[in-house]
N, C-alpha and C positions, 0 to 999 in steps of 0.2 A: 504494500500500500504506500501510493507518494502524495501527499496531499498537502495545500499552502492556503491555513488559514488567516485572513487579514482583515482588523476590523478595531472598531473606537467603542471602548466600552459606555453605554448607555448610563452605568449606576457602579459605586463604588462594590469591589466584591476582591476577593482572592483570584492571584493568578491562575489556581488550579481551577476553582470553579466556573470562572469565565471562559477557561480555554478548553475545559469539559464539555461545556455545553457550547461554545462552539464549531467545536470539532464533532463532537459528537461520540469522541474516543473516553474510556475508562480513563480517572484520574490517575490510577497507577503509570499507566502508561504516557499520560503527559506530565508525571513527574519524574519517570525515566528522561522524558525529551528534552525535560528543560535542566534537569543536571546532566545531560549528556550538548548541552548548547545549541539546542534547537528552538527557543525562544526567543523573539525579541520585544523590545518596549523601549521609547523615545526618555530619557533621563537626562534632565537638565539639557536637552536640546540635543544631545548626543544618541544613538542611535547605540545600544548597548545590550548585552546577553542577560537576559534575567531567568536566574535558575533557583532563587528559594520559590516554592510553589506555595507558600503561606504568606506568602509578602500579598497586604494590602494594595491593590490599585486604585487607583481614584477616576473618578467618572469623568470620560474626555480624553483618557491614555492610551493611547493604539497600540495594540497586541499584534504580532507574528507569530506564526509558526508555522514550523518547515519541516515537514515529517513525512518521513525516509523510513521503512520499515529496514529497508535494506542496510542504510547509512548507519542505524543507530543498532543495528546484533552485532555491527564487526568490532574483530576482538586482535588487531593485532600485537606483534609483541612488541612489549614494553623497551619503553628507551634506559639507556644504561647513565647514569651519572659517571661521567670519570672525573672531574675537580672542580669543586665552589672554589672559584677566587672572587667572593663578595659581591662583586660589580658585573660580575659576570662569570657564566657559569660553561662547564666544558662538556659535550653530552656523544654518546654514538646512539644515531640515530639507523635503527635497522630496519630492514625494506618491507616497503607494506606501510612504513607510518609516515604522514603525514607532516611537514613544518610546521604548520597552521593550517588551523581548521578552516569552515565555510558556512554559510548562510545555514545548511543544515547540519550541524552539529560540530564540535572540535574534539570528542573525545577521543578520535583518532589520532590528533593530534601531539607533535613535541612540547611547541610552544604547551599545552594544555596541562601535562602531564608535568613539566617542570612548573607549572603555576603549583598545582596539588603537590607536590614532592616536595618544592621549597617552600611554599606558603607565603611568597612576595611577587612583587610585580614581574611580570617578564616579559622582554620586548626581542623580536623577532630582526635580526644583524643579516640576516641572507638562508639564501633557498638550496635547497636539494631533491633533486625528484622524491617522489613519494615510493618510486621501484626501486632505488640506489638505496645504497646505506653508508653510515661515514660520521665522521667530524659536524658538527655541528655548535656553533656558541650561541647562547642565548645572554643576551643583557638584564640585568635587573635594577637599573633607573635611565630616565630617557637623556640625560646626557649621555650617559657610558654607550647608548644607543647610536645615539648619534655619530660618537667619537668611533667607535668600529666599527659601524655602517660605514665610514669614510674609509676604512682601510680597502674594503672591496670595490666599492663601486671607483675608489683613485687607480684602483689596480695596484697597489701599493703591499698588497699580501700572496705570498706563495703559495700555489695551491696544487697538491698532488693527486691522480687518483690510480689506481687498479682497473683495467678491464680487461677480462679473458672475452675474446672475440673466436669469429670463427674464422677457418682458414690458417694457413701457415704464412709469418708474415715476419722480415725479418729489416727490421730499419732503424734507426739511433739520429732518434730528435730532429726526426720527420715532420716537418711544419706543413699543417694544414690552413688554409687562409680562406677556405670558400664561405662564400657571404652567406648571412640566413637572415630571412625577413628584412634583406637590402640592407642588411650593417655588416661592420667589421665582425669577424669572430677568427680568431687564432686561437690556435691547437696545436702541441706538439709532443709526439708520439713514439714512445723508445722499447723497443722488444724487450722481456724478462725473460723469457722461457717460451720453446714450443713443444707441443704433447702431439705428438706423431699419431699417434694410436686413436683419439677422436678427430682430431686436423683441428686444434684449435693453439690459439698465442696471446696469452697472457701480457698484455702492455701495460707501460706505466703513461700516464698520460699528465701534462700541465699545458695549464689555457689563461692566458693571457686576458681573455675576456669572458663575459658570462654572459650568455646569451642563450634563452632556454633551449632545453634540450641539444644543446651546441655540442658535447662528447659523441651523442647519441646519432646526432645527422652528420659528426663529421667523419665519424666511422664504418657507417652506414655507408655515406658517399664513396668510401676509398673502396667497397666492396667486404669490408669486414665489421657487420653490427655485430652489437654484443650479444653475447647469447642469453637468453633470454629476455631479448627486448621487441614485445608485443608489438608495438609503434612502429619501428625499422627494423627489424629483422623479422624472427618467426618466433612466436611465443616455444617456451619449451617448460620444461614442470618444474625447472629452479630459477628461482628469482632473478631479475635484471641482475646480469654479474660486474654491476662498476661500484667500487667502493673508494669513497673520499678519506684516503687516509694520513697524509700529512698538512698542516696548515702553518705557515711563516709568516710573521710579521711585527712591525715596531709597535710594540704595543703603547697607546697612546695615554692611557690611566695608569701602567705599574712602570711607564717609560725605562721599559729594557726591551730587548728583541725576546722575544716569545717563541717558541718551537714546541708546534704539538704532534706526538706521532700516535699511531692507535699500536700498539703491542700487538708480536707475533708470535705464535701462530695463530691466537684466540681472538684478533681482527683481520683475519687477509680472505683472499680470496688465492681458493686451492688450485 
């Protein structure tokens, strides 16, 4: 069942009860939705997630809901903490989960799950597909936001990852430069190892720019996607195999150079 209900409550009542009887769904079930962030409601003019379902509304307060039967059973696996440095925090995020959530729900979400885990604010520094897995930093106040958002998008940070592709492929920081959605995007591409026995090559990749799905189509383009990737290659039964595992940069709040790697053999790709 996908259903979007949207409406201005007539008379002061509870979240749960107004969105009950709008919906027409059992309460249990819109108090699943709304602590899994599938609710919304206009607060102090902001447009925000409301998930206590005993919180008073008042008459004239526009309710959303965005329910996803499908959206809100999944259960992927949880993200791993690897280091609180206060201002921000260190996370692997494994495939299947989400950076941040969407109009119907964030429980799938990183961003979500370090809200719950550390119980403070958390602001979202940059993206990783939702099929990849890897390095991930979340901020927790919106300067320190700011300040490492600008290490990415200056291009001012290192960034490594792992892709086992298919095919035998053998090259050393192979630059790829083909445009996607009529922008720059550089790629560049160095052999680890080839497995004779499936015909597939294990690369280390670093990109210069971030441009979505930019690993994924420039790999794709040379004739070697990754394996397991639905979009450009051919779906197969193990997850997108690119994992983000080194991250370099001047760090702009502990102002020393920062080095994070994910530990092996318990982060890589086999």
């Amino acid at each position: 069942m996908r259903t979007t209900i949207d409406f201005t409550l007539e008379h002061s009542q509870t979240a749960v009860d107004a969105l009950s009887e709008a919906s027409g769904l059992p309460k249990q079930r819109i108090k699943d939705a709304m602590n899994k962030g599938a609710c919304w409601w206009t607060q102090k003019g902001k447009r925000v997630r409301l998930r206590k379902a005993k919180r008073q509304v008042r008459a004239g307060t526009r309710l959303q809901l965005f329910y996803d039967e499908a959206v809100l059973a999944r259960k992927p696996e949880p993200a791993t903490l690897l280091e609180d440095r206060r201002r921000y925090s260190i996370w692997f995020k494994p495939h299947g989960l989400l950076a941040q959530g969407s109009q119907w729900g964030d429980h799938c979400s990183l961003l979500r799950e370090a809200e719950v885990a550390l119980g403070r604010d958390c602001f979202l520094i940059h993206r990783l597909d939702a099929d990849a897995a890897g390095l991930m930093l979340i901020a927790h106040d919106s300067k320190a936001a700011g300040a490492l958002s600008q290490c990415f998008s200056g291009r001012t940070i290192t960034k490594h990852y792992q892709a086992r592709v298919s095919g035998e492929i053998t090259v050393q920081d192979q630059l790829i430069d083909a445009l996607i959605d009529d922008k720059e995007a550089i790629t560049r591409v160095s052999t680890l190892s080839i497995n004779e026995t499936d015909q597939t090559s294990l690369l280390q990749i670093s990109i210069e720019t971030g441009r979505k799905h930019q690993i994924r189509k420039h790999l794709a383009g040379i004739g070697h996607a990754i394996i397991g990737d639905r979009l450009y290659g051919r779906p197969a039964q193990e997850p997108l195999q690119l994992l983000a595992y080194f991250l370099e940069f001047d760090c702009p709040l502990e102002r020393r150079r920062v080095k994070i790697r994910l530990s092996e053999p318990e982060y890589s790709l086999k």
